[in-house]
C-alpha positions as CSV (number, residue, x, y, z in Angstrom):
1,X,6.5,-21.2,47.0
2,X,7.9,-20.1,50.1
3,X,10.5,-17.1,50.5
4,X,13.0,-20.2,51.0
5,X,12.3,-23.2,49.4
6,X,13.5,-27.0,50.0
7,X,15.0,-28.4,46.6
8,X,15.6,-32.0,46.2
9,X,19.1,-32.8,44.9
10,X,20.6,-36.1,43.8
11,X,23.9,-36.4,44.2
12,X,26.4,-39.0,42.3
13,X,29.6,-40.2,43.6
14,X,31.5,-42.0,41.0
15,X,35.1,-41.3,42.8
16,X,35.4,-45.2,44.1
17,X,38.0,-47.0,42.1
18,X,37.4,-49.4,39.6
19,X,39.5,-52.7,39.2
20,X,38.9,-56.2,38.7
21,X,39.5,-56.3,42.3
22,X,37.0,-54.2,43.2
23,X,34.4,-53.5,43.0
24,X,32.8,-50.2,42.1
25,X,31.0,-48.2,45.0
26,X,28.0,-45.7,43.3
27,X,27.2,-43.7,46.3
28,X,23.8,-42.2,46.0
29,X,23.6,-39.0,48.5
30,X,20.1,-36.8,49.1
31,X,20.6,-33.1,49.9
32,X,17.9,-30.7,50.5
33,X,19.4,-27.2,49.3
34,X,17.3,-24.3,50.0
35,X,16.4,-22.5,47.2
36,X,15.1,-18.6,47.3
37,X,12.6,-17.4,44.9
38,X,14.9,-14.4,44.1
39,X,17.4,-16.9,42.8
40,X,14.6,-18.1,40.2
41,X,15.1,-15.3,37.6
42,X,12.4,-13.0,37.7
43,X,11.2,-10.8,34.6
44,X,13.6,-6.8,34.7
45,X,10.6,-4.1,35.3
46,X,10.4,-2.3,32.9
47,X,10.2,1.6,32.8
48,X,7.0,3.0,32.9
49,X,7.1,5.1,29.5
50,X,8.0,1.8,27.6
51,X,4.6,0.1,28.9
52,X,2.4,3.4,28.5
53,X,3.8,3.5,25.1
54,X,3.5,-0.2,24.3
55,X,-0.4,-0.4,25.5
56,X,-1.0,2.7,23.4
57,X,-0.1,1.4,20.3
58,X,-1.2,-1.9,20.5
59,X,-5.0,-0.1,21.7
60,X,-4.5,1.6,18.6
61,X,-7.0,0.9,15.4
62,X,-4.2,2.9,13.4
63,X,-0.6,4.3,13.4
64,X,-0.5,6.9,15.4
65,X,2.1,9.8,14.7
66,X,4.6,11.4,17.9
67,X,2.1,14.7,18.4
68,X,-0.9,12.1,19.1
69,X,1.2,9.7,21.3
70,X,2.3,12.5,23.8
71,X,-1.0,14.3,23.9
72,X,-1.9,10.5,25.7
73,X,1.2,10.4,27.6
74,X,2.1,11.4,30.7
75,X,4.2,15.0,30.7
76,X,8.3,14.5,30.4
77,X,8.7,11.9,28.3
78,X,11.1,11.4,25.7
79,X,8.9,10.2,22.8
80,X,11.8,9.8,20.4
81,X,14.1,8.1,23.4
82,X,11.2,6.0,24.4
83,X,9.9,4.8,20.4
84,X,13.9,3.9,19.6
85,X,14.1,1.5,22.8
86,X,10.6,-0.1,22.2
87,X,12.1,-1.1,18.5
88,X,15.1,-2.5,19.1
89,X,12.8,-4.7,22.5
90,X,10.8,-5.9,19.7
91,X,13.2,-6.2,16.8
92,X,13.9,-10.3,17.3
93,X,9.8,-10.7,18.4
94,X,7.2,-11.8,16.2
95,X,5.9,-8.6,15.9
96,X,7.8,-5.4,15.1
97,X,7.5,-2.2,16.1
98,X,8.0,-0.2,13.0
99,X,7.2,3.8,11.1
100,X,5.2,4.4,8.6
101,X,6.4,7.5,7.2
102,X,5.7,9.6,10.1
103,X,3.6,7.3,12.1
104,X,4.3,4.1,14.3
105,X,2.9,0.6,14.6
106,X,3.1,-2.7,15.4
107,X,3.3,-5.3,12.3
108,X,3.8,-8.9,11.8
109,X,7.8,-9.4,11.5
110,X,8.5,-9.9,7.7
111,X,9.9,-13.7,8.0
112,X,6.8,-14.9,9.5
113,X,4.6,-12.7,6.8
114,X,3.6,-16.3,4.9
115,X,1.8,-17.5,8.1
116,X,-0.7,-14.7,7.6
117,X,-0.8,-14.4,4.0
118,X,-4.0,-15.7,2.3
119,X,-3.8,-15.8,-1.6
120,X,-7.5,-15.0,-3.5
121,X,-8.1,-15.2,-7.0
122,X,-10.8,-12.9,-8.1
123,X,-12.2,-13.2,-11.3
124,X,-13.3,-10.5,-13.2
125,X,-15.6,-10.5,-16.7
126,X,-15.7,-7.8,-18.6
127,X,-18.8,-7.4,-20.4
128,X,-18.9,-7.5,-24.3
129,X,-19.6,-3.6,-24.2
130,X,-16.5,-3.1,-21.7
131,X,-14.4,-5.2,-23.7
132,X,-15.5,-2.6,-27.2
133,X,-15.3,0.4,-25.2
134,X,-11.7,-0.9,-24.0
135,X,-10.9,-1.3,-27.6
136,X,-11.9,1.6,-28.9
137,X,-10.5,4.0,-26.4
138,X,-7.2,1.7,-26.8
139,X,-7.2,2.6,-30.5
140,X,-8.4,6.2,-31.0
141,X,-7.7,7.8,-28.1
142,X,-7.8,10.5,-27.0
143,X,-11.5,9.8,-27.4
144,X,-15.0,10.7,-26.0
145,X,-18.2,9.1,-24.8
146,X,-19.9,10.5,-27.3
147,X,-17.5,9.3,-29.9
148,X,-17.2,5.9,-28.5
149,X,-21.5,5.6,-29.3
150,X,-20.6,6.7,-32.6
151,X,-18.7,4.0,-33.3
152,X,-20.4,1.0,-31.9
153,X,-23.6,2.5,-33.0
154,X,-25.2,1.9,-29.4
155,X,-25.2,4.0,-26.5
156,X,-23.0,3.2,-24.0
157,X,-24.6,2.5,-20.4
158,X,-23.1,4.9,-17.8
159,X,-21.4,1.8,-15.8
160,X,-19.4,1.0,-18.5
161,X,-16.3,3.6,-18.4
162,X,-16.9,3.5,-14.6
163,X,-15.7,-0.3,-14.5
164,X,-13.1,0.6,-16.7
165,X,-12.1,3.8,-14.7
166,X,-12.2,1.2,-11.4
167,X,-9.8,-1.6,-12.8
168,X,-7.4,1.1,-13.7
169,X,-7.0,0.5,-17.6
170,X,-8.6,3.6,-18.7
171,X,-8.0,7.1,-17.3
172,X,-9.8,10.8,-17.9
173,X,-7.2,12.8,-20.4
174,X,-8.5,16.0,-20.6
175,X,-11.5,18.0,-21.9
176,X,-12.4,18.4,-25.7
177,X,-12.5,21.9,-27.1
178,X,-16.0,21.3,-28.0
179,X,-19.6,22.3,-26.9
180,X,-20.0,20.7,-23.9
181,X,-16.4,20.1,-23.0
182,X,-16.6,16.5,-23.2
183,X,-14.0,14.4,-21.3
184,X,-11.6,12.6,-23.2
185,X,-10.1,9.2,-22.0
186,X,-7.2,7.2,-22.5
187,X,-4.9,3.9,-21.8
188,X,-2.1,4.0,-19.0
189,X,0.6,1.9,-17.7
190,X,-2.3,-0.7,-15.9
191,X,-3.6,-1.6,-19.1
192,X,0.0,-2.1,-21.2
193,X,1.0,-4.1,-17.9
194,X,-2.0,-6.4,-17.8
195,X,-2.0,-7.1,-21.7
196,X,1.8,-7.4,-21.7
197,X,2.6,-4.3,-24.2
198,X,5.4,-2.0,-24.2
199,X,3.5,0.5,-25.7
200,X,-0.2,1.1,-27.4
201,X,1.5,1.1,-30.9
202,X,2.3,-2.7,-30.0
203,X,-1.8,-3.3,-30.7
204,X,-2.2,-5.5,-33.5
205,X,-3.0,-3.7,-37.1
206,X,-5.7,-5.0,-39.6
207,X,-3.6,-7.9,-40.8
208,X,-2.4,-9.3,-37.4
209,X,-6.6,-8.9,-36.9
210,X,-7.6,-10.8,-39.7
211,X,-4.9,-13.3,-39.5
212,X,-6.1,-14.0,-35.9
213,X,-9.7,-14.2,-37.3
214,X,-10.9,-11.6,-34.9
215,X,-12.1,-9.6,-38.3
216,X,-14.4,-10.9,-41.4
217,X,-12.6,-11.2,-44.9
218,X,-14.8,-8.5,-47.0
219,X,-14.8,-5.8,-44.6
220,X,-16.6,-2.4,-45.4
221,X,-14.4,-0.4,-48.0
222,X,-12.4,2.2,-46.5
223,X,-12.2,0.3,-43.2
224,X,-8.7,1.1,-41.5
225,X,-7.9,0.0,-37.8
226,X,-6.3,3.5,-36.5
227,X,-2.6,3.6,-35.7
228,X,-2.8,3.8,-31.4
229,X,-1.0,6.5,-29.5
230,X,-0.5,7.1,-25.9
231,X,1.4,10.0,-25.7
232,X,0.4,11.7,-22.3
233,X,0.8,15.0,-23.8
234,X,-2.5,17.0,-24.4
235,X,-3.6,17.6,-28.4
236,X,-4.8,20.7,-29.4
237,X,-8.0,20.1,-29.5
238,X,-7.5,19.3,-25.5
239,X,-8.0,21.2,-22.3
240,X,-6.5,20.1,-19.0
241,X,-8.7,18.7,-16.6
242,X,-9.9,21.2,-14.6
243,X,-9.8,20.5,-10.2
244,X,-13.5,18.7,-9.1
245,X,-13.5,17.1,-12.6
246,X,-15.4,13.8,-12.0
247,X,-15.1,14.5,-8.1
248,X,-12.5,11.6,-8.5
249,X,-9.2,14.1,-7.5
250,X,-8.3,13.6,-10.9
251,X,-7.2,16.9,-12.1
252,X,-3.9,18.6,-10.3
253,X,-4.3,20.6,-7.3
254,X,-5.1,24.4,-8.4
255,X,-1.6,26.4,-7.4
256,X,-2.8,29.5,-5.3
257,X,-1.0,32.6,-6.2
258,X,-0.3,33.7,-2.8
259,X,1.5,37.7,-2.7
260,X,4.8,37.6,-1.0
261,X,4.1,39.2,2.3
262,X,6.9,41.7,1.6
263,X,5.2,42.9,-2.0
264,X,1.9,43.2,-0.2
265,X,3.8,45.8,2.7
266,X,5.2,48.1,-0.1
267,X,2.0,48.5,-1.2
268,X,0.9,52.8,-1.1
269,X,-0.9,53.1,2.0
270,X,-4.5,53.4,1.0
271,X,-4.3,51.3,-2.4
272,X,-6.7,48.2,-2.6
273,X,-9.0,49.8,0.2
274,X,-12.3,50.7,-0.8
């Protein structure tokens, strides 16, 4: 279109009087009004940090924190200025601008989550050793691999504990003050929330076993089902894990026992020097 436009207007003139008289007059007028294209509402620019920062994130295959946002920016811009306008612009859009603890992305606005939200049931089976190893850790812990062989009479196949470790039921306790230093296991909070306990003393005992028929009626003499405990504290017969243990960052970070700079400068000259 043209810098100045020719816009077809229809015009209606309904200002003829109406009587039974008379009768009415609709006068039907064409007008050709020019029409500029600065009168058709073009998009505000925008300033030049907003859209530097806008196609940064959006290239981004992560959240990107401040310090790696103006080491891709020009020099002079106000990062903190610049992140707080682009929110609020895309506050009522589809997509948000928001932080992730000390980062910033762009996500799907939370109304319009659902449209993107795909629900998938996955099944898992535990094997019939899983499912006695479960059991057993559930009711003697804390307990050890070697232990657990000893009372199913079978070895126990080295994926086992690791499918328990991965679905989060189980968990490494400690070590055993014994040759070897054998890891001991136990239950956690996954496995009372998936089987609906409060706590492991909730386990059915030997009657609630039999009465369920999970147990034969002339069991062994001197057979006993264990009363559970999950009390997180260590036994005595326990060491703390040690850091590395199962190269799964299991065990607390080692605390370093850094000398106060000041307690290091009183020092005698000379001492420490060999």
């Amino acid at each position: 279109m043209s810098a100045a436009a020719k816009k077809l207007v229809i015009v209606h003139n309904d200002d003829a009087p109406a009587s039974p008289e008379q009768t009415i007059e609709v006068l039907e007028t064409v007008e050709f009004v020019e029409v500029s294209e600065e009168s058709v509402g073009e998009p505000a620019p925008r300033a030049d940090e907003l859209r530097l920062l806008e196609a940064l994130l959006f290239a981004a295959g992560e959240p990107l924190d401040e310090a790696a946002m103006l080491r891709a920016l020009p020099d002079g811009i106000d990062i903190k200025g610049a992140l707080a306008r682009l929110k609020a612009e895309y506050a009522t859009r589809g997509v948000n601008l928001v932080k992730i603890g000390r980062k910033w992305t762009f996500r799907t606005a939370d109304d319009l989550s659902w449209l993107l939200t795909k629900e998938v049931t996955e099944t898992r089976k535990l094997s019939r050793a899983a499912i006695e190893t479960l059991a057993i850790v559930a009711y003697h812990q804390p307990v050890t691999r070697a232990e657990i062989e000893e009372i199913r009479g079978v070895a126990t196949a080295a994926g086992t504990l690791d499918v328990l470790l991965k679905t989060g039921w189980i968990r490494p306790r400690g070590r055993r003050k014994s040759p070897g230093r054998p890891i001991t296991y136990g239950t956690n909070e996954a496995f009372l929330s998936h089987f609906g306990l409060e706590e492991v003393a909730d386990l059915p005992g030997l009657d609630e076993l039999k009465g369920a028929g999970l147990l034969e009626g002339n069991m062994p003499s001197g057979f006993h089902v264990p009363m559970p405990s999950d009390d997180a504290s260590l036994r005595d017969d326990e060491d703390p894990l040690e850091p590395g243990d199962l190269d799964l960052g299991l065990a607390p970070a080692p605390e370093l026992d850094l000398e106060p700079p000041q307690a290091a400068a009183e020092k005698p000259e000379g001492e420490g020097e060999k």
